[in-house]
C-alpha positions as CSV (number, residue, x, y, z in Angstrom):
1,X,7.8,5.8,-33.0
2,X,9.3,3.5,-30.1
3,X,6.2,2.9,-29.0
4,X,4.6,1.8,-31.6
5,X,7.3,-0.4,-32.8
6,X,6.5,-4.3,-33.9
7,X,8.6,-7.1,-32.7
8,X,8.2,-9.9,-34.7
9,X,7.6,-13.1,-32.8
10,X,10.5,-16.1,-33.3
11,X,13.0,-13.4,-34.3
12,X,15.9,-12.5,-33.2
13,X,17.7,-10.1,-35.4
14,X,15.2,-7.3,-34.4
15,X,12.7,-7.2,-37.5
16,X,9.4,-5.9,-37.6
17,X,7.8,-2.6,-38.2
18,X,6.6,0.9,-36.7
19,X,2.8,0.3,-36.8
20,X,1.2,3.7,-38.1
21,X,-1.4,3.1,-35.0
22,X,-1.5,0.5,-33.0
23,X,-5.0,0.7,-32.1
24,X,-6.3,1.7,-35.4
25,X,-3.5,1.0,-37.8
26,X,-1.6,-2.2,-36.4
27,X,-0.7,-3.5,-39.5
28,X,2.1,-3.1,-41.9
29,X,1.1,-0.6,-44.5
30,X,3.3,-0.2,-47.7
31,X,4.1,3.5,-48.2
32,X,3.7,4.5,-44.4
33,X,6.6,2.0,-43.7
34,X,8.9,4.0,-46.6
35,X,7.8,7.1,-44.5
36,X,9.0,5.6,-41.3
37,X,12.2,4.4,-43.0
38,X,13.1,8.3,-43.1
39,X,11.8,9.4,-39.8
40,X,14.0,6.6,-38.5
41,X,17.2,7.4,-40.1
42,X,16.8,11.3,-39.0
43,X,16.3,10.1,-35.4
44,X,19.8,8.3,-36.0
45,X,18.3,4.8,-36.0
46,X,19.4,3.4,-39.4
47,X,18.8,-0.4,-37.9
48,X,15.4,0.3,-37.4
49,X,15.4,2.0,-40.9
50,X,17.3,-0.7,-42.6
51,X,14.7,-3.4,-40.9
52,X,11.5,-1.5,-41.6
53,X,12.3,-0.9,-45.4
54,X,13.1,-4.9,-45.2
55,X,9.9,-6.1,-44.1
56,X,8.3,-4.1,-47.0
57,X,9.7,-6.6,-49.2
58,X,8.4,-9.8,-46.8
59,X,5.2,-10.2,-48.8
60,X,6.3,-9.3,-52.5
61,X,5.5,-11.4,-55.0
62,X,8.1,-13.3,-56.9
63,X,6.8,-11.4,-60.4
64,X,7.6,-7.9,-58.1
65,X,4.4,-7.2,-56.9
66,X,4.4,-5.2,-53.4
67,X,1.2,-5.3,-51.7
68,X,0.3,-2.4,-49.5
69,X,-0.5,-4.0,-46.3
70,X,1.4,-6.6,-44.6
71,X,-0.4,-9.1,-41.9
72,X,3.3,-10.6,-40.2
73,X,1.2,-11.1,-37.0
74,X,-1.9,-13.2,-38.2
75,X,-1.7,-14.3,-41.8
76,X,-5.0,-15.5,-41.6
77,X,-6.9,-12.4,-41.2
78,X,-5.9,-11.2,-45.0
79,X,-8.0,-13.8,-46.3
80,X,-11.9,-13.5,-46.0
81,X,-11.3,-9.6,-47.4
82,X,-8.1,-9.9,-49.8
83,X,-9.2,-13.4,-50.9
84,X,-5.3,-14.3,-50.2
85,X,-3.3,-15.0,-46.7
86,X,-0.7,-12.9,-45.4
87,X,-0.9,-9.9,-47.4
88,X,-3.9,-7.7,-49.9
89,X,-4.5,-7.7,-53.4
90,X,-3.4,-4.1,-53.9
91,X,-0.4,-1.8,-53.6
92,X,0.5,1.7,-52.9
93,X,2.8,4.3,-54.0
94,X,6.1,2.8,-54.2
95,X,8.1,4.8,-51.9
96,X,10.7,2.6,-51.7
97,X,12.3,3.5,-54.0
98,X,13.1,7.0,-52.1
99,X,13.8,5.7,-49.2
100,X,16.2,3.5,-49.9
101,X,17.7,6.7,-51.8
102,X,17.9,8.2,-49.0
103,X,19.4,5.5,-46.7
104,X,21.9,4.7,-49.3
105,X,22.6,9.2,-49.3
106,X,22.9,8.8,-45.3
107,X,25.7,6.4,-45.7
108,X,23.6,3.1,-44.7
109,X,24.8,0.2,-46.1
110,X,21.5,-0.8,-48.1
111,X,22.0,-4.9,-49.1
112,X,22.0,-5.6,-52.9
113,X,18.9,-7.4,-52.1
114,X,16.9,-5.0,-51.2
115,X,18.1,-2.7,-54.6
116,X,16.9,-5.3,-56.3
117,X,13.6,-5.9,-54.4
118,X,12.7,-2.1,-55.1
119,X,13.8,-2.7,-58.5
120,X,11.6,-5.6,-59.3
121,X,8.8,-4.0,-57.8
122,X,9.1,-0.5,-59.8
123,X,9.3,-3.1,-62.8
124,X,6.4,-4.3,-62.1
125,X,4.5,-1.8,-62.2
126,X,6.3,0.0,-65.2
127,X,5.7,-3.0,-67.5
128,X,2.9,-5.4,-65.9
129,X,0.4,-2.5,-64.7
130,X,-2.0,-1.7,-67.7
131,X,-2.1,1.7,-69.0
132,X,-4.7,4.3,-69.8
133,X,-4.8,5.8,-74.1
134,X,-3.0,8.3,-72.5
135,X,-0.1,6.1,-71.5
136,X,-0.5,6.5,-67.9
137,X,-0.3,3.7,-65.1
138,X,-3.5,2.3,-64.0
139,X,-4.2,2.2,-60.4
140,X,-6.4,-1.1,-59.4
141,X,-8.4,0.4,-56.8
142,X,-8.6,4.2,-55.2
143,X,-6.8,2.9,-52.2
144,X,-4.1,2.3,-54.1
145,X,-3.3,5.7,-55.1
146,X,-3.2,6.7,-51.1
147,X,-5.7,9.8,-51.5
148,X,-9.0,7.0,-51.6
149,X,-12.1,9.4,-51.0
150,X,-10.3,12.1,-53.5
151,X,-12.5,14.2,-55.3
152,X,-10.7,13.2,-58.1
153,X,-12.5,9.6,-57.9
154,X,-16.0,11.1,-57.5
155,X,-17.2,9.9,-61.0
156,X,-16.8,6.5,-60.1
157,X,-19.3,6.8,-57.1
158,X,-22.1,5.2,-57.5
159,X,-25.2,6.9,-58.1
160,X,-25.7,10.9,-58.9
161,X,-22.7,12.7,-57.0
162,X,-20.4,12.2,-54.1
163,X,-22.0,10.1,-50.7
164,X,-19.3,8.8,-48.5
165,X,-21.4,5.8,-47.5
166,X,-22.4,5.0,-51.1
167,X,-18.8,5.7,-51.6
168,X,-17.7,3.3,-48.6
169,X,-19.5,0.4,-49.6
170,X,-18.6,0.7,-53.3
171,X,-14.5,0.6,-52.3
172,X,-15.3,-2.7,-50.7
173,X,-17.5,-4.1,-53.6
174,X,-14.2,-2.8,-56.0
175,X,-11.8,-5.4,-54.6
176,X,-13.6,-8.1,-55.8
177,X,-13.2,-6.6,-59.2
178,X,-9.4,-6.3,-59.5
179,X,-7.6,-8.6,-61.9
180,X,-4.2,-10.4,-62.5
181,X,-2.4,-10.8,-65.8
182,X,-3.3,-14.9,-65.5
183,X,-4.9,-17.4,-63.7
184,X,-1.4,-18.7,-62.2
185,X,-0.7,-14.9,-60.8
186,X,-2.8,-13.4,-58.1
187,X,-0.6,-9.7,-58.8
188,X,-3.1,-7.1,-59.8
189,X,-2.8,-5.4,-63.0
190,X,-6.4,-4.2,-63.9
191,X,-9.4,-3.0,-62.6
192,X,-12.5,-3.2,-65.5
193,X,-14.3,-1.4,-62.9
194,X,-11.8,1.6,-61.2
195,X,-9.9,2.6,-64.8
196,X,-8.7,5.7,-63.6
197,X,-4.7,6.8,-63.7
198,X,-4.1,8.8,-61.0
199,X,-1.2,11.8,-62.1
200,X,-0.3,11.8,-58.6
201,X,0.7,7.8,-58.2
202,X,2.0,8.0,-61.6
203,X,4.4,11.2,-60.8
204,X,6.0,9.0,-57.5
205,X,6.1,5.9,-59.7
206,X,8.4,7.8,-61.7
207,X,10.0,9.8,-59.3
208,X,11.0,6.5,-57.4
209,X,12.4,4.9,-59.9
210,X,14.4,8.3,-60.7
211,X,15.7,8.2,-57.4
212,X,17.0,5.0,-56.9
213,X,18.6,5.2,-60.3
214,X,20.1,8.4,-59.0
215,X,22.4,6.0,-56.2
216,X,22.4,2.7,-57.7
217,X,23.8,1.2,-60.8
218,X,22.3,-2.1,-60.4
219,X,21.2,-4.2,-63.5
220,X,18.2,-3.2,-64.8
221,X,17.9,0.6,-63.3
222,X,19.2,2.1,-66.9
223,X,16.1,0.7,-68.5
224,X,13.6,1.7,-65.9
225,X,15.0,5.0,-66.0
226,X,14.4,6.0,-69.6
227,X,11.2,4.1,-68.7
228,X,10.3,6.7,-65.8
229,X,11.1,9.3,-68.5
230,X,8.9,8.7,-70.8
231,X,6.3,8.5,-68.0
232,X,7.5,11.6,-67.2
233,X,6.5,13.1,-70.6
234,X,3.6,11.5,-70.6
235,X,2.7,13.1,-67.1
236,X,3.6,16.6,-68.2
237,X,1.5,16.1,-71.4
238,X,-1.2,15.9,-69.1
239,X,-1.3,20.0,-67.5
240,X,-3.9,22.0,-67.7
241,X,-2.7,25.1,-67.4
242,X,-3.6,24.9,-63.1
243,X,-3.1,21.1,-62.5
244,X,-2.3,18.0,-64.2
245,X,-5.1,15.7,-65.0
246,X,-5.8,12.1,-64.4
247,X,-5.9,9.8,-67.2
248,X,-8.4,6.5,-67.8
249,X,-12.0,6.2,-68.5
250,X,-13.8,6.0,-65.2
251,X,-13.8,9.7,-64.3
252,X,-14.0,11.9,-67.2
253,X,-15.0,15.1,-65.4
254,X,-13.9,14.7,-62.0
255,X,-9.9,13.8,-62.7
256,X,-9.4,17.9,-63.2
257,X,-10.7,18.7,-59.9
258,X,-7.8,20.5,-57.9
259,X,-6.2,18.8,-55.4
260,X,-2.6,18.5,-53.9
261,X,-1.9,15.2,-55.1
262,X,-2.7,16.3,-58.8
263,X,0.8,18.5,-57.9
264,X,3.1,15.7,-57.1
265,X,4.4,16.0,-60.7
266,X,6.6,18.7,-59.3
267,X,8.8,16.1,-58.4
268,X,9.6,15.2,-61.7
269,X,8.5,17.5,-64.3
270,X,10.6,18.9,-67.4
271,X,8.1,22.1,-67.4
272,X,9.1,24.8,-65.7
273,X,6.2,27.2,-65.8
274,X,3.8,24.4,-64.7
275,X,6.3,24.2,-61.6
276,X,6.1,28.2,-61.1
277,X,2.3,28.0,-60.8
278,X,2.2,25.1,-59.2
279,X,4.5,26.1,-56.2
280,X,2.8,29.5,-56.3
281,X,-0.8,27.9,-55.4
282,X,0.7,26.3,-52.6
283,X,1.5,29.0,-50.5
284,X,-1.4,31.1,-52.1
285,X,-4.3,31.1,-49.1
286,X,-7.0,31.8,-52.1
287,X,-5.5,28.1,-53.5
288,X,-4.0,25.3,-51.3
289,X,-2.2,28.0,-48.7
290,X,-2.4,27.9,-44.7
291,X,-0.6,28.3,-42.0
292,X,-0.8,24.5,-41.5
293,X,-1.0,23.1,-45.2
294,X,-0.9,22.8,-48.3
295,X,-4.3,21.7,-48.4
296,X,-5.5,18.4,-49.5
297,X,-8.4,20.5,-52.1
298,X,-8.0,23.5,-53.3
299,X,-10.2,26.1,-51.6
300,X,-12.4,27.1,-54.0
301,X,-13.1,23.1,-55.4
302,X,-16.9,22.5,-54.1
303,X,-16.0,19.5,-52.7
304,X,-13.2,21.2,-50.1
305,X,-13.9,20.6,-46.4
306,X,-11.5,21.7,-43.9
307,X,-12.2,18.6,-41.8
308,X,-13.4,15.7,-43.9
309,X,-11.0,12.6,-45.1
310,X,-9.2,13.7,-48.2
311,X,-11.4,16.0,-49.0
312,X,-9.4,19.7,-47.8
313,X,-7.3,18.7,-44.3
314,X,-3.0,18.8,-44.7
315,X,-1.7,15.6,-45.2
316,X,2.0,15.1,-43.4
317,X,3.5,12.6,-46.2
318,X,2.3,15.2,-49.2
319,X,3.5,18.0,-47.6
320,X,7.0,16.5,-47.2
321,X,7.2,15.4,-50.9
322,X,6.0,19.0,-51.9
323,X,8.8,20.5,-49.9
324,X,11.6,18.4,-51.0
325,X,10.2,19.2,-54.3
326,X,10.7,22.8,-53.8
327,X,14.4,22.2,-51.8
328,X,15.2,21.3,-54.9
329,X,14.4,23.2,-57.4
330,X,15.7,25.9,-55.5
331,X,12.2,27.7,-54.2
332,X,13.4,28.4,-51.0
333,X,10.0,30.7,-50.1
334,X,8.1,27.5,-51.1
335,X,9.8,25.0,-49.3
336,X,10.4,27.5,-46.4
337,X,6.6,27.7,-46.1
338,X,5.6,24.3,-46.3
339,X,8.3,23.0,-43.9
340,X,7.1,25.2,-41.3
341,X,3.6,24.5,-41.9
342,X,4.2,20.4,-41.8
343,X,6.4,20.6,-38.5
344,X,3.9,23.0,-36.9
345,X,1.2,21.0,-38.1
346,X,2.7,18.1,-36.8
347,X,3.4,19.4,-33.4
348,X,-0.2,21.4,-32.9
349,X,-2.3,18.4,-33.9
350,X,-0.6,15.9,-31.6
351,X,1.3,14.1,-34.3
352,X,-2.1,13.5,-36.5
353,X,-2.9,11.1,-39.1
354,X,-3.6,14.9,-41.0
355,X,-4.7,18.3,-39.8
356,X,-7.4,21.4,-40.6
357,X,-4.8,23.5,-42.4
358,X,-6.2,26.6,-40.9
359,X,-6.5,25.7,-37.0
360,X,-4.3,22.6,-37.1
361,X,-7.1,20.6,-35.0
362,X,-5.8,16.9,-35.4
363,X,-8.2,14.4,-37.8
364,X,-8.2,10.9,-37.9
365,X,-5.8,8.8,-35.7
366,X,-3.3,10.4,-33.0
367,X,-0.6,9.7,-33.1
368,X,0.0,8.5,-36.2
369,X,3.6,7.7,-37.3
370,X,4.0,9.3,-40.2
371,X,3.5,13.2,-38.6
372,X,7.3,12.2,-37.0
373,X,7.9,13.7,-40.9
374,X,7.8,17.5,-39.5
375,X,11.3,16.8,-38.1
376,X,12.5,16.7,-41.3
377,X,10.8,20.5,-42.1
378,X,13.5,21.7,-39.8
């Protein structure tokens, strides 16, 4: 994490930001920064914390809008891709609000400011972001929802089926597509092209704004939490009976297939038998089990593969968020098993960007920042 800390030039107070890579990753990204902000405060650092969850807010927009990459170091380079300096067009999970949750729970002495930063940007996205018929947030692009090459999405590939490069190109060819509420806003609020409304963005939307109005009682946090609420019910509306299901128009078949993220709603749910199953297929080795998951696709989905980008390998920021669902709720077996599985995942794979959940064999970039989560497992 040291390592791979960002000074920011001309600055003296010590901001900047834990790059996720610095050869791969050197930029700020949105939710891997709210990761870092925990990882940070467990290593007894709550400056670094404090400062990292600060230069979230450096680029937001002044209608709340966070985008989910940050270009501090060369503003220019945003601008040929994003079509806007400094910062993209598109956001992330909002993990914010839990991390500054869990700074404020750690005793940190969070500013107002930045309350109200994470409040304006959970409000933007509770009442500028368009919704789906079945009430659901809208994500503007498949990067926004975190899990981009999700089977989940594979209706909206172009052409008959799944093929990553078709898939590739068609991610780049879907920025150009998102659009703001007006012509004096560049905040994105709609994709005509990408209407899908990912249960797993929409389940931390609401679980965010849940937790900050757990520790706060700044203005406005009432309203967004009856807001979150009736997301909530919306959410749970939305169950299958084995997952809950994506809303929107753009993938009408493939928004049931089973994957992890489709389980996030554990974090908030009112039903309790969806939770029971739910937790039950993550430590089941016919469903999402392994000694070094859950797993990103459930086993038997035709699309898993053990080693392919969001398509089957453990993911270190999804297994936390599954484990503190289970802490608490009270499945100790659950959250027993997936804590030991994220911190030996973690440690095997040489802090990876995400692991095979049966071998732990490291994928993507090493280290990456966010794997520091496994010392939270324990």
């Amino acid at each position: 994490m040291h390592d791979q800390w960002v000074s920011l030039p001309g600055d003296s107070r010590g901001s900047g930001y834990c790059a996720p890579n610095t050869e791969v990753y050197p930029w700020q990204w949105l939710w891997d920064s709210c990761f870092h902000v925990l990882i940070w405060a467990e290593l007894g650092h709550p400056d670094r914390a404090l400062a990292e969850l600060e230069q979230v807010f450096t680029a937001q927009a002044a209608d709340g809008f966070v985008p989910h990459m940050n270009y501090q170091l060369d503003p220019a380079a945003s601008v040929e891709f994003w079509g806007r300096e400094a910062s993209s067009n598109i956001t992330q999970p909002p993990m914010y609000g839990h991390a500054a949750a869990e700074l404020i729970r750690h005793g940190v002495d969070v500013p107002d400011t930045v309350v109200d930063q994470s409040i304006a940007g959970l409000r933007f996205l509770l009442d500028h972001r368009a919704r789906s018929t079945e009430d659901l947030v809208l994500l503007c692009h498949p990067w926004e929802s975190g899990t981009d090459d999700s089977p989940r999405w594979d209706d909206a590939c172009p052409g008959e089926g799944f093929d990553l490069a078709t898939w590739r190109t068609h991610k780049s060819d879907l920025v150009a597509e998102v659009r703001a509420a007006n012509p004096e806003s560049s905040s994105p609020v709609q994709n005509p092209s990408f209407e899908v409304a990912s249960i797993g963005f929409n389940a931390l939307l609401a679980f965010n704004t849940i937790e900050l109005a757990e520790v706060s009682s700044r203005p406005g946090l009432s309203d967004l939490r009856t807001k979150a609420d009736q997301l909530v019910a919306a959410i749970d509306a939305r169950w299958n009976g084995e997952t809950w299901v994506d809303g929107g128009s753009s993938t009408p078949t493939s928004r049931a297939a089973r994957t992890v993220d489709g389980l996030l709603p554990v974090l908030v749910t009112r039903d309790s038998r969806a939770v029971e199953i739910a937790f039950g297929s993550l430590i089941d080795e016919r469903a999402y089990g392994g000694p070094y998951g859950p797993a990103g696709v459930h086993r038997e989905e035709p699309s898993y593969d053990a080693d392919t980008y969001w398509r089957g390998p453990a993911w270190p920021q999804l297994s936390y968020l599954l484990m503190i669902a289970a802490q608490r709720r009270g499945s100790g077996e659950v959250a027993s098993s997936v804590a030991t599985s994220l911190r030996d995942g973690a440690a095997i794979s040489g802090l990876a960007e995400y692991w095979n959940i049966d071998s732990g064999a490291g994928l993507g970039a090493r280290p990456q920042s966010w794997a520091g989560l496994g010392i939270l497992a324990g």
